[in-house]
C-alpha positions in Angstrom: 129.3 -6.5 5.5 131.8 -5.6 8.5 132.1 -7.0 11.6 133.4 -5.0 14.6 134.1 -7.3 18.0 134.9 -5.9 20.9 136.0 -6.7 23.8 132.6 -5.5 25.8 129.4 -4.2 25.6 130.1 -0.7 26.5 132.4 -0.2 23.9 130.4 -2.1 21.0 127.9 0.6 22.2 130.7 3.3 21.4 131.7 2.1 18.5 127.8 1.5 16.8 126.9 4.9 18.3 129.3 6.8 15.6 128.2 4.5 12.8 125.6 5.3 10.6 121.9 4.5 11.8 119.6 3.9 12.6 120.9 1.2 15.2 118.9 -1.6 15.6 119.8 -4.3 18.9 119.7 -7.4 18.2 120.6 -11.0 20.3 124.1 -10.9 20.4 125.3 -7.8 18.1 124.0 -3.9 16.8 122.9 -3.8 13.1 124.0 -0.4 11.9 122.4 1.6 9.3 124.9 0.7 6.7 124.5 -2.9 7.1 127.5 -3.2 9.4 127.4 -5.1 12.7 128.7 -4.3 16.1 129.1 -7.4 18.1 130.7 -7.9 21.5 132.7 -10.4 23.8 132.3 -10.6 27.6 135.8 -10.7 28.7 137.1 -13.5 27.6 134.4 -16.3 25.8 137.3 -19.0 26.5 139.3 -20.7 29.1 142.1 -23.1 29.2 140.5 -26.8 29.7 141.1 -28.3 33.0 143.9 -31.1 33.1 141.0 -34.0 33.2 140.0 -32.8 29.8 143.5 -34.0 28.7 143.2 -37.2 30.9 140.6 -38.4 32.5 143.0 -40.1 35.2 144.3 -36.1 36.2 140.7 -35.5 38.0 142.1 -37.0 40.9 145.7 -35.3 42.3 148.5 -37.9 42.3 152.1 -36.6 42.3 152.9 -39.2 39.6 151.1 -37.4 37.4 153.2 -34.1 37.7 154.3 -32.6 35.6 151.2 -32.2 33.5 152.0 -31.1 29.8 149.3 -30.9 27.1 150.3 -32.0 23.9 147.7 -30.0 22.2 146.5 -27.0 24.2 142.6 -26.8 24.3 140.2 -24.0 25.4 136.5 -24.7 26.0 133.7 -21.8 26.5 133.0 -20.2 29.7 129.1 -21.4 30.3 128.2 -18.3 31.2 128.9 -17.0 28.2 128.5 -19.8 25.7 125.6 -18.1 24.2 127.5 -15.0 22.6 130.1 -17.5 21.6 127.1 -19.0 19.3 126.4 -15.8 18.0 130.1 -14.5 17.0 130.2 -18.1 15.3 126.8 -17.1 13.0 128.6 -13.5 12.2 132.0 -14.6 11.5 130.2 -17.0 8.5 128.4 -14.3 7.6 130.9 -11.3 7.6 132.8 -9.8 4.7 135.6 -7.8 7.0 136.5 -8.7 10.7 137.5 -5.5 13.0 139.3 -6.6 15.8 138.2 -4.3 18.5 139.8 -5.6 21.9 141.4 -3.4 24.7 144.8 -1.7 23.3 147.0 -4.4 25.2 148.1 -7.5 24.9 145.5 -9.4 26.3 142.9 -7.7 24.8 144.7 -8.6 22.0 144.8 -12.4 22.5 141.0 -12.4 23.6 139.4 -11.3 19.9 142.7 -13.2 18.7 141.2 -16.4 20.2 137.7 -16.4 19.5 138.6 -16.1 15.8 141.1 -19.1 16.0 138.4 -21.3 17.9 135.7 -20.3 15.7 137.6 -21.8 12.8 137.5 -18.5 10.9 139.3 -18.9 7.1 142.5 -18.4 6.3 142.2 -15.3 4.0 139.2 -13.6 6.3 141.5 -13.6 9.2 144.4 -12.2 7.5 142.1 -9.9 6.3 141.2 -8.6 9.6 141.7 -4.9 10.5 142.2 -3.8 14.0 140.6 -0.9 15.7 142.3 0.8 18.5 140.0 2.4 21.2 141.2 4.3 24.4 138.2 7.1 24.8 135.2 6.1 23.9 133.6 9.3 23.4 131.8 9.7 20.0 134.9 12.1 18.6 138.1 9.7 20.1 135.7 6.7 18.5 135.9 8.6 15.0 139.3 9.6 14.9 140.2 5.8 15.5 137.9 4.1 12.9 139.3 6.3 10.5 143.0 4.9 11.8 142.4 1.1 11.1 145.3 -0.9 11.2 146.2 -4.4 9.9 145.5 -7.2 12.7 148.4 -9.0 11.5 150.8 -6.3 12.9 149.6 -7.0 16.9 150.3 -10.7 16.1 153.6 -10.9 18.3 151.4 -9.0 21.4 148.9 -12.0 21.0 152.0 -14.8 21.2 153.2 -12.6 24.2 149.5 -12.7 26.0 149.3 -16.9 24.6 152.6 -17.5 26.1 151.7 -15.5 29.2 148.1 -17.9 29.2 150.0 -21.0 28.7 153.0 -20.4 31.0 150.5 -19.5 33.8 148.5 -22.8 33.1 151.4 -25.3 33.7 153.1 -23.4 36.5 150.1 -22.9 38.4 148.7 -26.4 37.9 151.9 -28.3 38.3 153.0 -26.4 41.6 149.7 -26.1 43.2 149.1 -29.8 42.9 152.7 -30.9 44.1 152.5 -28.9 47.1 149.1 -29.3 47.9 149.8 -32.9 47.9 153.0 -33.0 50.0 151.3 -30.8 52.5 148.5 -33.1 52.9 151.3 -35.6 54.0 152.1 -33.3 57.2 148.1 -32.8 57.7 147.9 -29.3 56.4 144.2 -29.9 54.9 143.8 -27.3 52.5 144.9 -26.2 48.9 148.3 -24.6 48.8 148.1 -22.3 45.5 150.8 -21.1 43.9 151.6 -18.8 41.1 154.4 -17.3 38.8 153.4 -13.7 40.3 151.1 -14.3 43.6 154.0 -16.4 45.3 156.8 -13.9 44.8 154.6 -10.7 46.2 153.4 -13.2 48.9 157.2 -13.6 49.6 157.8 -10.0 49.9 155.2 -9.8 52.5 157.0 -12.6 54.6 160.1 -11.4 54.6 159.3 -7.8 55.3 157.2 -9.3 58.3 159.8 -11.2 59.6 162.3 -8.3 59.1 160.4 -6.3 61.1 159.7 -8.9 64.2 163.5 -9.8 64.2 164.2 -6.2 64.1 165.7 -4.6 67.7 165.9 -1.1 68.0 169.1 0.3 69.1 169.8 4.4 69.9 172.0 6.7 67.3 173.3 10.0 68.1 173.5 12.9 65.9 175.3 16.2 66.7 173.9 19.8 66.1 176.2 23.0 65.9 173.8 26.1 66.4 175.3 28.9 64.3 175.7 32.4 64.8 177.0 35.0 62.1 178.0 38.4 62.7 174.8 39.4 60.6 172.7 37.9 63.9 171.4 35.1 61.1 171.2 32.0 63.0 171.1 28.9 61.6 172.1 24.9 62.4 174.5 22.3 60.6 175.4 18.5 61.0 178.4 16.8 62.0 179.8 14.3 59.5 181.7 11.7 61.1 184.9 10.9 59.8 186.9 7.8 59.0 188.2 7.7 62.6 184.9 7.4 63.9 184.1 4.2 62.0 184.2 2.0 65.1 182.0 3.5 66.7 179.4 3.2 63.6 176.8 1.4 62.1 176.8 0.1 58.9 174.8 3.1 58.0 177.4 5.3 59.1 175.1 6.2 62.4 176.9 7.0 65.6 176.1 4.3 68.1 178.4 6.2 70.7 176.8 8.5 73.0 180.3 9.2 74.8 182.0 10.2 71.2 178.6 12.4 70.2 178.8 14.2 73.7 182.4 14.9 73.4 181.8 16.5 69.6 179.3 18.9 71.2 181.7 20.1 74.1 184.5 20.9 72.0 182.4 22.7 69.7 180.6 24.9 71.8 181.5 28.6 71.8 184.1 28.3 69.3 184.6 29.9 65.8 183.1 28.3 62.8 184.8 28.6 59.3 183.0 28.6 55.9 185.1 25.8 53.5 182.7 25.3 50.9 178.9 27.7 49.6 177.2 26.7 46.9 173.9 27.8 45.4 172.5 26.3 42.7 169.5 27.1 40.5 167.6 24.1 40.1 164.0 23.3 38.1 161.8 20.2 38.0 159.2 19.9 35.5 155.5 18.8 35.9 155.4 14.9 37.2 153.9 13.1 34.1 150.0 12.0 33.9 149.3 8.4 35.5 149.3 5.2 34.2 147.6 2.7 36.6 150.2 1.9 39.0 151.1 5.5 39.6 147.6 6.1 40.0 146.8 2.9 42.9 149.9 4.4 44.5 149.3 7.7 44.6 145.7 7.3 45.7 146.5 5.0 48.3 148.5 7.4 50.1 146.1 10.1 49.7 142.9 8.7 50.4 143.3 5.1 51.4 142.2 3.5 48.6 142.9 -0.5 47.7 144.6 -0.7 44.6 141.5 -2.7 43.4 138.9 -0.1 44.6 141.1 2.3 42.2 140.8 0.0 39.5 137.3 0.0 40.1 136.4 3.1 40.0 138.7 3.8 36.9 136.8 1.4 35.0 133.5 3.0 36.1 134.7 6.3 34.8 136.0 5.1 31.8 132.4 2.5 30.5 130.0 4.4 32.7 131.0 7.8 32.9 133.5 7.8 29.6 135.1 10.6 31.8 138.5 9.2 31.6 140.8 7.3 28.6 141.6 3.6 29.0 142.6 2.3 32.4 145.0 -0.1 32.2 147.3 1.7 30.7 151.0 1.3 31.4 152.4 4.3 29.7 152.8 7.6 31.3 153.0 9.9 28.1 150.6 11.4 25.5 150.1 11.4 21.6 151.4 15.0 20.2 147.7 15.5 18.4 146.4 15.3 22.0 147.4 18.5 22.6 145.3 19.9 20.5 142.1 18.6 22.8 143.9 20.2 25.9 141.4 23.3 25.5 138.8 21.0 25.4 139.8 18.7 28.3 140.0 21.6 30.6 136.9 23.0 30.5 135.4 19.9 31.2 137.4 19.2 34.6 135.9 22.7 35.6 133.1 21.3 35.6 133.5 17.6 36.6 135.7 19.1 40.1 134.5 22.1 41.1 137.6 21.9 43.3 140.1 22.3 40.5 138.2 25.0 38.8 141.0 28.0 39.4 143.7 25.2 38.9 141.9 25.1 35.5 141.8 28.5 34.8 145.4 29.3 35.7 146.4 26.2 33.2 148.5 27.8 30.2 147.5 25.5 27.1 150.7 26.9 25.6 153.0 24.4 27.4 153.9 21.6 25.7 156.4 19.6 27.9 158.1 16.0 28.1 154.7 14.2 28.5 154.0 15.0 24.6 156.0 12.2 23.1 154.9 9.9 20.6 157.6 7.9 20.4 157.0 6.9 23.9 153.4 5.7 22.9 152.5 2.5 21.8 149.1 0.8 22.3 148.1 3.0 24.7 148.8 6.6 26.3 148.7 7.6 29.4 145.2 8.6 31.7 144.2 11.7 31.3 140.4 13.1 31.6 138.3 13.2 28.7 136.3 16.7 27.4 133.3 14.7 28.6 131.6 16.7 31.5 130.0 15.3 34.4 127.0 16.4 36.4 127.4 17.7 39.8 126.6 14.8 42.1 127.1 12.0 39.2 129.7 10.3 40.7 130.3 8.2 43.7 132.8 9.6 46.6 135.4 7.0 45.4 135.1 8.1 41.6 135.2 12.0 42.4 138.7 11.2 43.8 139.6 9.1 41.9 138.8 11.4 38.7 140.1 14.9 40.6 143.6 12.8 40.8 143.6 12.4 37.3 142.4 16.0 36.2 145.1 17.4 38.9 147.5 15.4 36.6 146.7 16.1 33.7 146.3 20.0 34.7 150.3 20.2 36.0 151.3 19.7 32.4 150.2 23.3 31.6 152.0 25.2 34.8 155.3 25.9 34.5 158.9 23.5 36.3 159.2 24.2 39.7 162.3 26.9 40.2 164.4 26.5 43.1 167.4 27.0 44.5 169.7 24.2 46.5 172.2 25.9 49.1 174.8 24.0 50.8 177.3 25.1 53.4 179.9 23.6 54.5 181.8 24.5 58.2 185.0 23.4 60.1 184.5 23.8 63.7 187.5 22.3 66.1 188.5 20.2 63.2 185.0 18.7 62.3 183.1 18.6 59.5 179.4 20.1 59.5 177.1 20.5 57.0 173.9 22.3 56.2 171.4 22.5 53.3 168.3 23.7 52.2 165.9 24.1 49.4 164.2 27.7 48.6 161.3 27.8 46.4 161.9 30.6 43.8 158.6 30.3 41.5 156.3 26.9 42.9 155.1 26.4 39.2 153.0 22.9 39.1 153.6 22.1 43.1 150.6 25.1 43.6 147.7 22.8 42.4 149.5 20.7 45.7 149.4 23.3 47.8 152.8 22.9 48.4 154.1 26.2 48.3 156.6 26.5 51.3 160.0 26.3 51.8 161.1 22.7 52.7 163.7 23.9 54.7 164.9 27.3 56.9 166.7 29.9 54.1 170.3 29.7 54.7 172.5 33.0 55.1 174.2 34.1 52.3 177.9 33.2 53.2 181.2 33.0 51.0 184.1 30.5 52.1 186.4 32.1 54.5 183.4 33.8 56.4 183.9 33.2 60.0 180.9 32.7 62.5 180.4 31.2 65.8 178.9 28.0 67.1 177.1 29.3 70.3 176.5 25.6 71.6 176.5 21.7 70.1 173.7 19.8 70.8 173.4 15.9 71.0 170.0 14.7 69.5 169.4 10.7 70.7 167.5 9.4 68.3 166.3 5.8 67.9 166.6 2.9 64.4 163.2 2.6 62.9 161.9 -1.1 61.4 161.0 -1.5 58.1 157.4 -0.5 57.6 155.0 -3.4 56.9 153.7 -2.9 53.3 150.4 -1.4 52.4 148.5 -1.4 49.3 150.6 1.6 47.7 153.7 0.8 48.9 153.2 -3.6 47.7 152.3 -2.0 44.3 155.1 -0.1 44.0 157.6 -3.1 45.0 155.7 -4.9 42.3 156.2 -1.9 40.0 160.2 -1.8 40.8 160.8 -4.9 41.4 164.5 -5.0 40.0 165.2 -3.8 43.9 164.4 -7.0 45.3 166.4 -9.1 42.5 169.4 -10.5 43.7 170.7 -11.5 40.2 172.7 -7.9 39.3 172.2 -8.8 35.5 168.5 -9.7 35.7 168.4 -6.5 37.9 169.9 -4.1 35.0 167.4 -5.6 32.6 164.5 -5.3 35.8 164.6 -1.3 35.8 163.7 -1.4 31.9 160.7 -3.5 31.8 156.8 -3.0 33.9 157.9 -5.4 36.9 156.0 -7.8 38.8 152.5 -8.3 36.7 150.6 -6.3 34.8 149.0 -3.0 35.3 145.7 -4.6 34.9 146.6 -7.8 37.3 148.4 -6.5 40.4 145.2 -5.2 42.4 144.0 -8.3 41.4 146.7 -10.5 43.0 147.4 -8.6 46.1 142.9 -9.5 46.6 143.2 -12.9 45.3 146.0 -13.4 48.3 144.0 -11.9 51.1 140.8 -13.8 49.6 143.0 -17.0 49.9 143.9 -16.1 53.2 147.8 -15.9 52.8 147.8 -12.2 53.1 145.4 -10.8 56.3 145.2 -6.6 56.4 145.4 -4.6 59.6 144.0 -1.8 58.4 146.0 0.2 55.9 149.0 -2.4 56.7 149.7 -6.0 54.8 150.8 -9.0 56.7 151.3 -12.5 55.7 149.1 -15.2 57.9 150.3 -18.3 59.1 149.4 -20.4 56.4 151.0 -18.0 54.0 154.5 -17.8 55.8 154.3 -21.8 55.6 153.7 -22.0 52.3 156.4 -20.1 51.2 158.6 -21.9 53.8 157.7 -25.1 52.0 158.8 -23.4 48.6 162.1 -23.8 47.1 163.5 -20.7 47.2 163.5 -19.8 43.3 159.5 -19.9 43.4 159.6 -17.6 46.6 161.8 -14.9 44.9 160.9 -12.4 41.7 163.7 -13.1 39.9 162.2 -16.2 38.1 159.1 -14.2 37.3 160.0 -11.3 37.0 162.7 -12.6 34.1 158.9 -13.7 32.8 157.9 -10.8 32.7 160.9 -9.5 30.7 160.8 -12.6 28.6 156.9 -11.6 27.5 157.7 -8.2 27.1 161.0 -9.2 24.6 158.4 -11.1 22.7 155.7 -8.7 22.2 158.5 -6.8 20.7 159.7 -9.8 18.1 162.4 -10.1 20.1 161.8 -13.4 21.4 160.8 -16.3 20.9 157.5 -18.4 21.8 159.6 -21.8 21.4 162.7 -21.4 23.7 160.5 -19.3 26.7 158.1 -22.8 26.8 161.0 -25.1 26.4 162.7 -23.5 29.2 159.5 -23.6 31.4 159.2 -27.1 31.1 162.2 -28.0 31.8 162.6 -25.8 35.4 158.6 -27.2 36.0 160.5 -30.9 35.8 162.9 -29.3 38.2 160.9 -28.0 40.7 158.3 -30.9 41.4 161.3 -33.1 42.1 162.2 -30.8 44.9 158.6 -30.4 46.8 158.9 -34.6 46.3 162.2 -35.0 47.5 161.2 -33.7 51.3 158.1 -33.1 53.6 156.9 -29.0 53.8 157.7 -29.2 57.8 156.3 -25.0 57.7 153.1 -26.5 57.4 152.7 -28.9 59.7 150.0 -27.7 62.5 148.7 -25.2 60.5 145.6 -24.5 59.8 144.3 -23.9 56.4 142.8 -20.2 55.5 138.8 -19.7 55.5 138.2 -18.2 52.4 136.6 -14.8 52.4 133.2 -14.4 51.2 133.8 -13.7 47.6 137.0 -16.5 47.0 135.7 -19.0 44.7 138.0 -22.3 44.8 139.1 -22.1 41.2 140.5 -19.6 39.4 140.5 -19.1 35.8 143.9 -18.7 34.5 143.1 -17.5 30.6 142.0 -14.7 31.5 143.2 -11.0 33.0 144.6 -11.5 36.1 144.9 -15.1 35.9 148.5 -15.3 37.3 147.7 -18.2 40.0 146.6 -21.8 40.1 144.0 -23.2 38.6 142.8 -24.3 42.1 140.6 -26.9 41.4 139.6 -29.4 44.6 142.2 -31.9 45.2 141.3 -35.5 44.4 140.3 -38.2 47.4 143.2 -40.1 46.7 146.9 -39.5 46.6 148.1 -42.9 46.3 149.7 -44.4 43.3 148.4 -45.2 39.9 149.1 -45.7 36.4 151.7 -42.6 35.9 150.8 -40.4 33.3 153.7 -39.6 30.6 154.4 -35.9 29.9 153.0 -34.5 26.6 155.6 -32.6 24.7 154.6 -29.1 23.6 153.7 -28.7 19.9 154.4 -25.3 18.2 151.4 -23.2 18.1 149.7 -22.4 14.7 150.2 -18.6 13.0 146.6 -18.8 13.3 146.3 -19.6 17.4 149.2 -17.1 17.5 147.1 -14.2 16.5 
């Protein structure tokens, strides 16, 4: 008998829905036809024990304690769930073949992973086990990918990645939150102070953009216009470039700060002749953008509609389990199997009738293009979001998921229209000496930019001049203009900073290694942690803007400054990634850890966190619990259990050194 476990009961539905029948529920799992079972998990069945299961003494936060380092790493069930924990128990005994069925990433691959290692499943069974790969879970994507079973053991270095990731989270967020939440207590800050490998450093960004733009002071900047005249009667306007003799009177932008020198430029300019030095124009094309992966898709619906990049998330998972209009969610790729191609026929006529909006976008799509996204050597667990051929009915889905879906289907739609042609024209005059310069952009054929309805020129056509053309500047104009602050962050523009982090990395080596790797998080986590910040009240929004509260600005004031920056975790990150790819190593990325966690706590001992003193702690919004799982998705902060009564002194606990995990808890 086999044994399929997923990773929920939507998709054990999809899978014992293609299997031979009847189907028969029963508590806990699907009996198939054939004798097979489908069974489920509910998220994850486990979570990392709290530190008082280690020691009893560590229920009560002392700083003597820190840091806190099981020797042997224990999860317990999640009570809530404890019951479908008994019956994967019964099954595995009872089982012939395991099918590892978890979301294709790595914590879906650690969650099955775990389960089987806790249950105390043999030796041989679990190297037995297959693993099914599931990103559609219509009835013919289902097929295809039961009939492409793959050896569990393969995915074994994505499930040390995820186990490291687990861990790693575990001791940072414990250690930290404790030590901090402790010295704050000493300057009457009553409240927990949480901190995480991943929360902290976005909650840092938001500080410092927030103080950039209080400290900022606007200042005036002059720019200089020559209106153009050619003997055609084409009119036209260029820019003055400043030269090097101007740099005094600069910014360190190159802006003019001089209205004097700017007025002067447009005197000497006016009714003289103008001479052509340089024309270029250049052909140009730009092919279709490629479909979404999460974080493209939170951005680009924020700006559109508004959304929070965890009402996208929602309503992506909605209309991937409830609807199965879309592949898997939380994906991080951006490119598509070649076979899929073959379905594009397919996929189209659904979106015709799942957005009446895009049906002539549909209908114009030429299913004979086959560009960039089609790449399989850019696919790995997962591929990119794309619709499914599943149709919807009119009215079926809520205002969120219809925009959510007509995003997706414009996507996925722009890979069958043709690169955008244009051409790029550049002139550039003398006039009394100076430099000016003028460009534009002519549309030519709009290709995939019509299903945006941005068809227009972006700028006035340029005359068609060659160099030694003369013309005349009728008049120079000075435009005052004034320095603009950075913008506060909103939910797209926070995800993309977590996205691209490398730009906020100060280390230039870390940086180069940054622009490779998927940032700050997780595409499945970073909604998560931007809510989790405002649920903790550190992060307060103004409508579509982000700021930091007062407790949030102290806390990371109180931080040293490794744990406010990304570079730390974002080289986490990187260090994950490396070993997903056998290309690290579980051993030296704990080692490490531990030693900077020793580190660290010294520091928040050695002084009082001054930022927090007077400052009241958060309310928690309706919906913040005060602990947070940290084994599971999204689990990138503290554990944040209550602090004990007492932070005196007491029997000091003795670090536990870190054994080496099994093969078996690896995978």
């Amino acid at each position: 008998m086999k044994l399929y476990i997923a990773e929920k009961p939507s998709l054990a539905r999809a899978i014992a829905a293609v299997l031979p029948g009847p189907q028969k529920r029963e508590e806990g799992y699907i009996r198939c036809g054939n004798g097979d079972l489908v069974s489920w998990c509910v998220g994850h069945l486990l979570e990392q024990a709290e530190p008082e299961v280690y020691d009893p003494a560590y229920k009560q936060w002392r700083f003597e304690h820190l840091p806190i380092v099981p020797d042997k790493w224990q999860l317990k069930p999640r009570p809530k769930v404890r019951s479908q924990l008994t019956a994967l128990r019964k099954l595995t005994r009872e089982a012939d073949q395991l099918v590892h069925a978890g979301d294709p990433d790595r914590e879906g691959q650690l969650l099955v992973d775990e389960v089987i290692e806790y249950l105390g499943v043999p030796d041989g069974k679990r190297r037995a086990m297959q693993r099914l790969l599931i990103s559609d879970l219509n009835p013919s994507a289902v097929k295809r990918a039961l009939e492409r079973l793959k050896p569990n053991s393969e995915f074994i270095p994505l499930s040390v990645s995820a186990l490291a990731r687990s861990r790693a989270d575990w001791l940072y967020g414990i250690n930290l939150t404790r030590a901090l939440t402790l010295q704050g207590r000493r300057v009457g800050f009553d409240g927990l102070l949480s901190v995480g490998r991943v929360q902290t450093p976005v909650l840092g960004l938001v500080v410092e953009r927030d103080r950039a733009i209080e400290a900022f002071v606007s200042k005036p900047f002059y720019e200089v216009l020559a209106h153009l005249l050619t003997e055609q009667g084409q009119r036209f306007s260029a820019g003055w470039q400043p030269s090097e003799a101007c740099t005094r009177w600069q910014d360190e932008e190159g802006r003019v700060l001089s209205r004097e020198l700017a007025q002067n430029v447009a005197n000497r300019i006016s009714g003289k002749d103008a001479l052509v030095e340089e024309a270029s124009r250049k052909p140009a094309q730009q092919p279709a953008p490629l479909p979404y992966n999460l974080s493209s898709l939170q951005i680009d619906a924020s700006k559109a509609f508004g959304l929070s990049a965890q009402a996208v998330l929602d309503a992506c998972q909605s209309l991937y389990e409830k609807h199965r209009l879309i592949t898997y969610p939380r994906s991080d790729c951006r490119y598509l199997p070649k076979e899929h191609h073959g379905e594009a026929s397919a996929v189209i006529g659904a979106i015709k009738q799942a957005a009446p909006a895009l049906a002539q976008a549909a209908s114009g799509a030429d299913i004979g293009i086959k560009g960039r996204a089609w790449n399989d050597a850019k696919v790995e667990a997962h591929h990119a979001i794309i619709p499914t051929a599943k149709s919807a009915r009119e009215g079926s889905l809520s205002a969120h998921e219809a925009k959510v879906y007509e995003l997706i289907a414009r996507q996925y739609l722009m890979q069958f229209y043709p690169a955008w042609r244009y051409n790029d024209t550049e002139l550039k005059l003398r006039i009394e000496g100076g430099l000016f310069i003028a460009r534009a952009r002519q549309t030519e054929d709009p290709g995939w930019r019509a299903l945006l309805g941005k068809t227009a020129d972006e700028a006035p056509e340029l005359p068609l001049l060659a160099v030694g053309d003369r013309l005349s500047c009728k008049r120079g104009e000075v435009q005052e203009k004034q320095t603009q602050p950075p913008k506060a962050f909103t939910d797209a523009t926070l995800l993309a900073a977590m996205t691209g982090i490398a730009r906020f990395v100060s280390d230039p080596a870390l940086r180069k290694v940054l622009r490779d790797t998927d940032g700050l998080g997780t595409e499945a986590t970073r909604a998560g942690i931007i809510e989790l910040l405002v649920t903790r009240g550190y992060l307060q929004r103004q409508g579509k803007s982000i700021h930091s509260s007062p407790a949030g600005r102290g806390l990371i004031d109180a931080l040293p400054e490794q744990v406010q920056k990304p570079d730390l975790t974002a080289h986490w990150e990187s260090s994950l990634d490396a070993m997903a790819r056998r290309e690290g190593r579980y051993e030296q990325f704990m080692e490490a850890l531990q030693g900077s966690l020793t580190e660290l706590i010294g520091q928040l001992g050695a002084t009082a966190p001054e930022s927090l003193r007077g400052v009241d702690a958060p309310k928690r919004r309706r919906g913040g619990g005060a602990r947070r799982r940290t084994s599971g998705r999204g689990g990138k902060g503290a554990a944040a259990a209550k602090p004990g009564v007492s932070a005196g002194k007491s029997k000091s606990a003795t670090p536990r050194r870190r054994r080496k995990p099994s093969t078996a808890a690896s995978g």
